[in-house]
C-alpha positions in Angstrom: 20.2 -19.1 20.7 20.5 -19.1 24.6 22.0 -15.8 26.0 24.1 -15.9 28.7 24.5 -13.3 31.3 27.0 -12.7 33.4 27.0 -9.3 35.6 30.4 -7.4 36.2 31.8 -7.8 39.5 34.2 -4.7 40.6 36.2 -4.7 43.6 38.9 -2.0 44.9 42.2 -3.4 44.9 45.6 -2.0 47.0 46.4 -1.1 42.9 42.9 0.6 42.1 39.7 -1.1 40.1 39.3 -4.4 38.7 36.8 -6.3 37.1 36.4 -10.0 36.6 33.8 -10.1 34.0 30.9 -8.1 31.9 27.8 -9.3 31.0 27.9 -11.8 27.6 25.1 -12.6 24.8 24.9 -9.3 22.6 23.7 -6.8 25.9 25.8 -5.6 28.9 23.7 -4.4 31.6 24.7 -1.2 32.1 22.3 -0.4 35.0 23.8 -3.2 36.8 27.3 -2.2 36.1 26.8 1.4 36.7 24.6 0.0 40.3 28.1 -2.1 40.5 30.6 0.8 40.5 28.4 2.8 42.5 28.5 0.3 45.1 32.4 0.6 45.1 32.0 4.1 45.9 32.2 5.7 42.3 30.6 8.9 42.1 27.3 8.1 39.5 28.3 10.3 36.8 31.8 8.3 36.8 30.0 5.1 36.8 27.7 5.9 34.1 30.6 7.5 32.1 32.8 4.4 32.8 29.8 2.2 32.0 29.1 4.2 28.4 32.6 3.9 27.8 32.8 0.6 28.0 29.5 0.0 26.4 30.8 1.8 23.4 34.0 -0.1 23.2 32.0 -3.5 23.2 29.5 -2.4 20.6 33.0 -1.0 18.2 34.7 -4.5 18.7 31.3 -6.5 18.5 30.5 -4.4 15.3 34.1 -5.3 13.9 33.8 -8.8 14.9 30.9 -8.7 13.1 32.4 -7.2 10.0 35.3 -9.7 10.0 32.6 -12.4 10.4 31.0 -11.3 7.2 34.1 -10.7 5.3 35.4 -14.2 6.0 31.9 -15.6 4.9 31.8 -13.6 1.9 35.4 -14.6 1.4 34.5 -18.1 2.2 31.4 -18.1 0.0 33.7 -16.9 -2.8 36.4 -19.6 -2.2 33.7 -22.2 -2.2 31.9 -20.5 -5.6 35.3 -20.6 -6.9 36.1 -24.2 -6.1 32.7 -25.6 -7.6 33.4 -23.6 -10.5 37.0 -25.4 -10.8 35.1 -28.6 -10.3 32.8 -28.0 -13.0 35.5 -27.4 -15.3 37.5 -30.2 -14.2 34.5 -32.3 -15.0 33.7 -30.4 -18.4 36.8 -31.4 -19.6 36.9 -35.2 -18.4 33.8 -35.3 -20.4 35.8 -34.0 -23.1 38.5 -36.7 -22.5 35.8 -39.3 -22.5 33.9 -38.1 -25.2 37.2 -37.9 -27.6 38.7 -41.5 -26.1 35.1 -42.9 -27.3 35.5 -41.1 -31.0 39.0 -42.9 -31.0 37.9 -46.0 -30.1 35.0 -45.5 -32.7 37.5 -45.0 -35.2 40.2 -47.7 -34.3 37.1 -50.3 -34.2 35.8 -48.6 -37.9 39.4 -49.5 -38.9 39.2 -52.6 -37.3 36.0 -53.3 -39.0 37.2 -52.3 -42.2 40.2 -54.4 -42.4 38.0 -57.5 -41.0 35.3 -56.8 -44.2 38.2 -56.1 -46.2 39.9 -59.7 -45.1 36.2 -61.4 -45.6 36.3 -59.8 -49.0 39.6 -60.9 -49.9 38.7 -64.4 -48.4 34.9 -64.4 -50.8 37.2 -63.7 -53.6 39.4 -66.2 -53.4 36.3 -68.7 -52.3 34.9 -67.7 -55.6 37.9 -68.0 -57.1 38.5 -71.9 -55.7 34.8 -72.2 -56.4 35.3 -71.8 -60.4 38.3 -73.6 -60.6 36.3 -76.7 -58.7 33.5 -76.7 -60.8 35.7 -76.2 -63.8 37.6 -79.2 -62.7 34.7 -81.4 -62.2 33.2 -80.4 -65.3 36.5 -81.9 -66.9 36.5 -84.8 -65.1 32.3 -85.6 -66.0 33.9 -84.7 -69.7 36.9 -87.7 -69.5 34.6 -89.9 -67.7 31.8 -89.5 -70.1 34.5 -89.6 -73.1 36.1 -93.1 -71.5 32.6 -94.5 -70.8 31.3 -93.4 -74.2 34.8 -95.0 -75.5 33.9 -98.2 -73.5 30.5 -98.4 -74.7 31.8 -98.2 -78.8 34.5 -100.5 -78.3 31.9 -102.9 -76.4 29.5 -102.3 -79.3 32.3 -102.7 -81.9 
């Protein structure tokens, strides 16, 4: 990570002090700010109590950046955990979904099966049925033509 630094750059105004800016990066250089004020005229142990104010004011607002930083990660981590954890479920139960649309289907083809053997059944029965009758028939029919031929053959005989 590149650090940046910037010194402060104090000059007296007709209204007092002002600054433009403080070192950046996670240091302020204190000797060159206190070096800064002094060269304004502050009295050193103002500069260095102005400097180790300020100092301490950074550091409490870089520490509660800091904190709010790792509160909104940990919030964030949370919110993402949470959100995967939906997902899962959501996914869980379209397996479900799928899983019990695929035992229905199972069971609407089973019953579709069923009724098609039961139709092929029905259909072997009555083939059988036809079958009999046929034979039966054509037996009857070998019977009256044997009878007439057999007829035939006496009265040609006769």
């Amino acid at each position: 990570m590149a650090m940046l630094k910037r010194t402060i750059s104090i000059v007296r105004t007709g209204r007092g002090l002002s600054y433009r800016s403080l070192s950046s990066g996670n240091h302020v250089d204190k000797l060159g700010m206190v070096k800064a004020l002094e060269a304004i005229n502050v009295p050193s142990t103002q500069a260095e109590a102005l400097t180790g104010a300020i100092t301490s004011g950074l550091e409490s607002v870089v520490e509660k950046v800091k904190a709010d930083i790792a509160k909104s990660e940990e919030y964030q981590s949370t919110s993402v955990a949470e959100e995967v954890r939906k997902m899962r479920a959501d996914i869980n139960k379209v397996r479900a979904d799928i899983a019990t649309m695929q035992a229905e289907k199972r069971c609407d083809h089973d019953i579709h099966v069923n009724k098609v053997e039961m139709g092929f059944n029905e259909l072997k029965a009555e083939f059988e049925t036809t079958k009999y009758e046929a034979v039966k028939y054509a037996a009857y029919t070998l019977v009256a033509v044997a009878a007439v031929g057999s007829s035939m053959l006496f009265v040609m005989i006769w």
